[in-house]
N, C-alpha and C positions, 0 to 999 in steps of 0.2 A: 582485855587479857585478864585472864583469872589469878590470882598471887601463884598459884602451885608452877606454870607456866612462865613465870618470873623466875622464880626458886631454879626449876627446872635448868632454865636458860643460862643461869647466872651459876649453877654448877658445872654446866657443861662449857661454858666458856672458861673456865677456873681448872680445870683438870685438860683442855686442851692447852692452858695457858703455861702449865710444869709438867705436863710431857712434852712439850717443843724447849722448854730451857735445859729439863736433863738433857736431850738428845745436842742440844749446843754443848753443854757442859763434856760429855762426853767424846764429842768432837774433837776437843779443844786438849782433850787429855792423850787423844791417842796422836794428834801432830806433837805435843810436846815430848812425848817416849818415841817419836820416830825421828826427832831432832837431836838426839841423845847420841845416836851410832858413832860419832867420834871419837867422844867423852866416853862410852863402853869400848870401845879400841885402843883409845889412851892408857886406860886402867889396865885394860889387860894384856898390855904391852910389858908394863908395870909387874906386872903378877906374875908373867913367864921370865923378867931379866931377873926378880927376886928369888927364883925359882918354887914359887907358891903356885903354880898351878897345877902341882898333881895331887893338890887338894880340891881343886874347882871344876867342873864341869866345863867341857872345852866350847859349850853354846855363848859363847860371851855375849853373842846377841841380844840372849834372852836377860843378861842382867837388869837389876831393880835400879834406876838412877833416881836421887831424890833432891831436894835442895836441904840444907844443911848450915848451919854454925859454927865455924869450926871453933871446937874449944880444948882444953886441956884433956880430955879422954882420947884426944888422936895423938896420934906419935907423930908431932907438925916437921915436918923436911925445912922448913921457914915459917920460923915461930910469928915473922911480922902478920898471919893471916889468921890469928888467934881471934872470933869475934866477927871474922869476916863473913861474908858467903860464900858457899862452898858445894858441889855438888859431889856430892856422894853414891858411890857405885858397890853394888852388892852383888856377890858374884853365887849360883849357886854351888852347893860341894855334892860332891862326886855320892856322898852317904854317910857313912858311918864314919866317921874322921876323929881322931881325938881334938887336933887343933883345926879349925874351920879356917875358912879363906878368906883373908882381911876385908874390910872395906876401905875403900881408895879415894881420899879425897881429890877431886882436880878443882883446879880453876877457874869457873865458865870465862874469865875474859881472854888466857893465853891457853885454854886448854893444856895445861901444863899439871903433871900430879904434885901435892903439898903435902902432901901425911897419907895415913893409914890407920884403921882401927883393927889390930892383929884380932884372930878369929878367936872363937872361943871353943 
């Protein structure tokens, strides 16, 4: 075998090797947003008893869930989760809003909401 043939082999093995881990990567990110739909229901359970939703967009589906920290910039319901983890739920608004539609923290272990980050 010739070096180019080597080169050759050992590029193409290499560029099959991180297209098969994005395509897991990517896997792995769309079961984790589809494992969310509670925690998007919890929140905007949340958003309609506040009566914040006729700032938000009524697809609560399509909300942004993220994992989070919660710290003193939320408005904590139970200051004891200060520091904790927290998942964070972003709701989109309707458009042109003056105040925007909080983001909601809940609690991945009780699914329970803990705060809020009022809109801007």
């Amino acid at each position: 075998m010739n070096i180019k043939m080597v080169y050759f082999t050992l590029i193409l093995f290499t560029t099959f090797w991180v297209i098969g881990c994005s395509n897991i990567q990517d896997d792995m990110k769309t079961t984790d947003t589809d494992n969310y739909n509670h925690i998007r229901e919890v929140a905007w359970e949340f958003i309609r008893e506040k009566g914040w939703d006729d700032t938000a967009r009524e697809d609560w589906q399509s909300a942004v869930v993220k994992q989070k920290i919660a710290d003193s910039s939320y408005e904590m319901l139970d200051p004891t989760f200060v520091g904790k983890e927290a998942l964070s739920v972003s709701f989109k608004d309707r458009g042109k809003v003056v105040i925007g539609t909080p983001s909601i923290l809940v609690d991945p272990a009780t699914n329970e909401v803990i705060g809020y980050m009022p809109g801007e």
